[in-house]
C-alpha positions as CSV (number, residue, x, y, z in Angstrom):
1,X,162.8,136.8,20.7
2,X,163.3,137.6,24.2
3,X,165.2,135.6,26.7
4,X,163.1,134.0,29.4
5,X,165.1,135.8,31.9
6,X,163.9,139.5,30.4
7,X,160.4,138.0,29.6
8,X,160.2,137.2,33.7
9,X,161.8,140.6,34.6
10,X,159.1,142.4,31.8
11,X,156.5,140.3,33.3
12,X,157.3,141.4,36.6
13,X,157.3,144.9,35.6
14,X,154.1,145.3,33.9
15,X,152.5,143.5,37.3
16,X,153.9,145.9,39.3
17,X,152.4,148.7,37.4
18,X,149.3,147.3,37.1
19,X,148.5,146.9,41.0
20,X,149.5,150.3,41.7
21,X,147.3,151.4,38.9
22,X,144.6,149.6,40.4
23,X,145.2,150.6,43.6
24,X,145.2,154.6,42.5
25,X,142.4,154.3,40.3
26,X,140.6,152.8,43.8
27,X,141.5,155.3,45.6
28,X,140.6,157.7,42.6
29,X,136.7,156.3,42.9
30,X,136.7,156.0,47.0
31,X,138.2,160.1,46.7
32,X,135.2,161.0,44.3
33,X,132.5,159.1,46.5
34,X,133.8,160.9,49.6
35,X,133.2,164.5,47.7
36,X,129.3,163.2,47.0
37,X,126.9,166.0,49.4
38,X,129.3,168.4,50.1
39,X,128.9,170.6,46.6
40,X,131.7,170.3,45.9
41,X,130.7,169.4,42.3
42,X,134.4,170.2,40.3
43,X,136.4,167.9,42.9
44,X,134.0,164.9,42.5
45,X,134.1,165.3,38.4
46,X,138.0,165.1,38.8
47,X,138.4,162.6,40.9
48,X,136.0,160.3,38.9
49,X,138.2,161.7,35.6
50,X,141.5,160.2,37.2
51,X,139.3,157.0,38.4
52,X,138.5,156.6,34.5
53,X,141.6,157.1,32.9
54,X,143.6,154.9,35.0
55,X,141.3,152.2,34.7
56,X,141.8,153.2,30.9
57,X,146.0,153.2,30.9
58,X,145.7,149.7,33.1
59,X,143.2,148.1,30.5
60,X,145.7,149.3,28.0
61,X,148.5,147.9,29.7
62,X,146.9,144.4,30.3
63,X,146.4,144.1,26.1
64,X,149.4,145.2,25.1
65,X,151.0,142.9,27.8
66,X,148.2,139.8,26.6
67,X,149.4,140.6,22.7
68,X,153.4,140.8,23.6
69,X,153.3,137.4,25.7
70,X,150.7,135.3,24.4
């Protein structure tokens, strides 16, 4: 068991991550939407890739961080 001191700091941590996770993967989807009319077809599919898989890693984090603490 963890003391409630390291479970505040780990707590902490995993919040920090998870805003700036959801902050890149917005501006991930806002960078893809921007690339929409210009052709550019390659730049839209990657920046809607790097929009999906950080919304994937922050779901990921928020379940391991659910099963760990609750």
């Amino acid at each position: 068991m963890l003391t409630h001191d390291f479970e505040r700091l780990l707590i902490i941590f995993f919040l920090i991550i998870f805003f700036a996770l959801v902050g890149y993967g917005a501006y991930c989807k806002r960078k893809s939407n921007s690339y929409i009319g210009t052709g550019r077809v390659a730049d839209i599919e990657l920046w809607e890739l790097k929009a999906i898989a950080t919304w994937v890693v922050t779901f990921c984090i928020i379940v391991a961080l659910l099963i760990e603490f609750f």
